[in-house]
C-alpha positions, 0 to 999 in steps of 0.5 A, a space after each residue: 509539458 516540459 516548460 510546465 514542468 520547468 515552471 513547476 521547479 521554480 515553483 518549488 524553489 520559490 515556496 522553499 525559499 520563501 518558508 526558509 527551509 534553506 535554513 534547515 540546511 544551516 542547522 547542520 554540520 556543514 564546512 565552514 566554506 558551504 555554509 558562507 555559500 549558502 548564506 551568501 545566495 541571492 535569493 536570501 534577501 529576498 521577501 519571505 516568510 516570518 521568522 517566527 515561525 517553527 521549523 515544522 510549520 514552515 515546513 507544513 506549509 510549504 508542503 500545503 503550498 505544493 499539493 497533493 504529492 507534497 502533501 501526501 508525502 507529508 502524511 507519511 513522515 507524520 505517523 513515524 514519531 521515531 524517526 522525526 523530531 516531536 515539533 515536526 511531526 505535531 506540525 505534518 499530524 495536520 495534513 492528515 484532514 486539515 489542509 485548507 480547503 477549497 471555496 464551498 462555491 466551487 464544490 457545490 458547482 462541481 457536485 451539480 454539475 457531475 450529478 446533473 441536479 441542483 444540490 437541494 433536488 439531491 439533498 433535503 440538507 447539505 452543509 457548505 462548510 466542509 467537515 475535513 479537507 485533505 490533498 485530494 478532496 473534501 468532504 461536505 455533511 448532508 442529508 439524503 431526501 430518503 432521510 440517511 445522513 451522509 457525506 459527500 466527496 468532492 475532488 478539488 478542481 484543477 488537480 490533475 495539471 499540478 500532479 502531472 508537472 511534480 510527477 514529471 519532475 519525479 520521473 527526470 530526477 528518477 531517470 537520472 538516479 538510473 543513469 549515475 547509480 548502479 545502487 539506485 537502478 536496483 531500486 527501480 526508481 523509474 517504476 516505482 514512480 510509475 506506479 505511485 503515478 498510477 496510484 495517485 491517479 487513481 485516488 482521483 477516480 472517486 467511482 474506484 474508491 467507490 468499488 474499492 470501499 464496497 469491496 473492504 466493506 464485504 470483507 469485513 461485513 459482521 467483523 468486530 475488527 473493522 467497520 466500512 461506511 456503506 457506498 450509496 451508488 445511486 449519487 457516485 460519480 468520477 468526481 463525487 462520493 456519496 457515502 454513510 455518515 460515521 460517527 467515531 472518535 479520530 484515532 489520534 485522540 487520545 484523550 478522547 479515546 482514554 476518556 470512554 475507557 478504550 482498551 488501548 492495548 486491544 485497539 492497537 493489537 487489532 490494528 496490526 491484526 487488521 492490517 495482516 487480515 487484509 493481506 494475507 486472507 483477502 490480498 486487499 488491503 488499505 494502503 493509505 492507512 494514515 490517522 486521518 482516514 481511521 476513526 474508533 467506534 464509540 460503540 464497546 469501547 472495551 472491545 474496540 473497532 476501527 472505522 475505515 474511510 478513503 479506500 482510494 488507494 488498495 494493494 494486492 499481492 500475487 498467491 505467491 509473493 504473499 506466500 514468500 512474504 510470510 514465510 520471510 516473517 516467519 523465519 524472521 520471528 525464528 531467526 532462521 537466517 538461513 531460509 531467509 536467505 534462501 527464500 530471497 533467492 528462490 523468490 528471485 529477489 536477489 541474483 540466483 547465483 548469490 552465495 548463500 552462506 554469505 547472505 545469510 551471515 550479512 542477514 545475521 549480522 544485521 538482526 542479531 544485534 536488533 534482536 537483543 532489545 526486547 521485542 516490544 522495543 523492535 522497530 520493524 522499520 529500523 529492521 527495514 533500513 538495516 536489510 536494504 543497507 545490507 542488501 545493497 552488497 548482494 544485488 538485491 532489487 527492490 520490488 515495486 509490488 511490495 512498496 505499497 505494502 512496506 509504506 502501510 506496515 510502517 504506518 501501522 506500526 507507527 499508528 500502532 505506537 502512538 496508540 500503545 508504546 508498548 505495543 509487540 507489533 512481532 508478537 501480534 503479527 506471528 500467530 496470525 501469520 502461523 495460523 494462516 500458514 497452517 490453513 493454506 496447508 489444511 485438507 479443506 483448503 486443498 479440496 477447494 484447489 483440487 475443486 477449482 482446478 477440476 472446474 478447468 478441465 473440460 476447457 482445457 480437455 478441449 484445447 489439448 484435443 484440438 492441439 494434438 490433432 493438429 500435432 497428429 495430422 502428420 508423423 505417425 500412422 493413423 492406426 498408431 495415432 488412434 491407439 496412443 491418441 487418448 492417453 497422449 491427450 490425457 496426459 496434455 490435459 494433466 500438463 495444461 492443468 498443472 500450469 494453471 494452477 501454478 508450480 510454486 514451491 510451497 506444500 500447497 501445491 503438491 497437486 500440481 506437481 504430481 499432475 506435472 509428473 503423470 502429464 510427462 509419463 503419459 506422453 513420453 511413454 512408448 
């Protein structure tokens, strides 16, 4: 693996020289003396690309040269307009569904071979040409011989070697960054690159997309928001993905999309809206939301809806990690600094001893000056950028649960403001996470804990009796032992069921607490 990964280096210093994005270095300030260097390396006289060539599709290119982790690295710099120049990411807006694909000869094998029959036996029509190709796989239009259009998913061949030898690499530069930075440890480089390790692995499983885009598709079923093609199991396999054909307009199409009369500013809402549906209500959400996966119906185009494709990367977020984050949100949209500071040490975040008068006036010194653009003129990722800056100071540790998370909001926005500039992503956001703040809080939504932790308790009846016979097999006489025996186990069983549920500190655990309180009474009574 090391001399793989050691030869993988060379490859990518060879197709950045040949794209001369060492000239990109050229472009800024530099001192006189490193500029002299960097023109004067050996490998600058070499072969290489045409000068002609613009910045951004050298890099482009290079970034299809060096595979799926470049690419998708690529897909993400794509959606943020604000951060980039405009060639650029016109340039990177192609790897979205346009990297070149692979020979049709080869999909057509692979595809028999994972479903055991030849191509005509599965299909009364299948068209060689591919109708998109992206990092991971392409995808092929046919027709089932029970008559429904579909498409059909193959992953490209040969992937795995490649991710593993740039996931290596990653890993090295990871480890070192741990070693010589006390900010980068922080960061948890290591684990966040294990888990985009996983992710990325993942995505090439097609039978978890599969279960992944089921899933989504059930959450949404009858929604008006967002529709999810349908899955046809029959033809799935680890490396093929048989699913309905949809036909919607690319979200990057503007001018196709103002030509039907789309409701722009409803269809950018709904994106921001979508997005928070799927954290906050199901804990499921879409994490590769780039524009190439996202299409709008054709349908009512004045009341538009998203089609969703590529469920092959999902995140999810813990009851309470969900609960921190909107109440963050929340005090954030209030600028109450203070309980921003004090959920971030509550939740672990940043040290327990971290003085809060303190990070609430870096808090506050960080938004204020944000807050003064109009709302619609906020960034969420500038907002982002300034926290982590500032957070440095306090210890703060990046989460790695919340990193899928972070990467989708900011596609979103991004998404969000090619479609409407004026969109108010803080204005769509706080309603819905107010309302859904009220609902965790409602008598309904707490019937339906005090149910579920009721449906637990002849189990854990069960084990706190065979604990505390155990416990009573010795110490007090058996006369004693029987007197206070059923109320000491209906007291283990108030403990057991109060720590199943969850001791968070949010109103709608007060049921746990009160259990936690009469479980202690009953069996410290004399």
């Amino acid at each position: 693996m090391k001399l793989l990964a050691l030869c993988r280096l060379f490859r990518i210093q060879r197709v950045a020289v040949h794209y001369r994005l060492d000239d990109l270095l050229l472009d800024l300030p530099l001192p006189w003396w490193l500029r002299s260097l960097l023109r004067a390396l050996p490998w600058r006289w070499l072969p290489r690309a045409d000068a002609g060539m613009s910045r951004g599709e050298r890099l482009r290119r290079s970034l299809e040269d060096l595979g799926p982790v470049f690419i998708k690295f690529g897909q993400l710099l794509s959606t943020r307009r604000d951060l980039l120049p405009a060639d650029i990411a016109d340039e990177l807006a192609h790897l979205q569904d346009k990297v070149p694909p692979f020979p049709p000869e080869q999909a057509v094998a692979l595809i028999e071979q994972q479903l055991g029959a030849r191509i005509e036996q599965v299909f009364s029509r299948f068209e060689r040409q591919p109708l998109a190709s992206a990092s991971v796989a392409q995808v092929h239009a046919a027709q089932l011989r029970s008559g429904e259009d579909v498409v059909v998913k193959v992953v490209r061949p040969g992937l795995e070697p490649v991710i593993s030898q740039d996931m290596a690499w990653l890993f090295v530069l990871a480890r070192l960054a741990e070693r010589v930075s006390a900010d980068a440890r922080r960061l948890h480089p290591v684990e966040v690159v294990g888990d985009y390790e996983k992710t990325i692995f993942d995505e090439l499983d097609l039978l978890r997309e599969a279960a992944n885009g089921t899933q989504l598709r059930r959450n949404f079923d009858g929604s008006k928001l967002l529709y999810v093609p349908q899955v046809y199991w029959d033809w799935c396999r680890p490396k093929v993905l048989v699913m309905e054909r949809i036909y919607g307009i690319p979200v990057t199409d503007l001018d196709a999309l103002r030509d039907q009369g789309t409701d722009m500013k409803k269809l950018a809402e709904r994106g921001v809206e979508i997005f928070f549906t799927q954290v906050f209500r199901d804990s499921f959400f879409h994490a590769d939301m780039h524009p190439g996966n996202i299409f709008v119906s054709t349908r009512t185009p004045h009341d538009p809806q998203y089609i969703g494709i590529d469920c092959g990367i999902i995140g999810s977020l813990t009851a309470e990690d969900q609960d921190y984050l909107a109440r963050n949100l929340l005090a954030f949209f209030k600028r109450d600094y203070r309980k921003v500071a004090q959920l971030h040490i509550d939740s672990g975040w940043v040290p327990a001893d971290t003085p809060v008068n303190d990070f609430e006036a870096a808090i506050r010194t960080v938004c204020e000056p944000i807050f003064e653009k109009p709302l619609k003129d906020i960034s969420f990722g500038q907002v982002l950028l300034r926290l982590f800056q500032t957070a440095r100071r306090f210890n703060m540790e990046v989460q790695p649960q919340l990193v899928l998370l972070q990467k989708t909001l900011l596609n979103i926005e991004g998404l969000g403001r090619q479609l409407y500039p004026d969109l108010d992503l803080w204005a769509t956001a706080k309603p819905f996470l107010e309302r859904w703040m009220r609902e965790r809080m409602s008598p309904l939504r707490l019937l339906r804990n005090l149910q579920q932790q009721a449906e637990q308790v002849p189990q854990l009846a069960r084990k706190a009796e065979l604990a505390l016979e155990r416990i009573g097999q010795g110490g007090l006489p058996a006369a004693a032992r029987g007197e206070r025996w059923p109320v000491r186990l209906l007291g283990a069983v108030l403990l057991l069921g109060a720590a199943s549920s969850g001791l968070a500190l949010t109103p709608d655990t007060w049921p746990a607490w009160s259990m936690l309180a009469g479980g202690l009474y009953l069996i410290l009574r004399r």
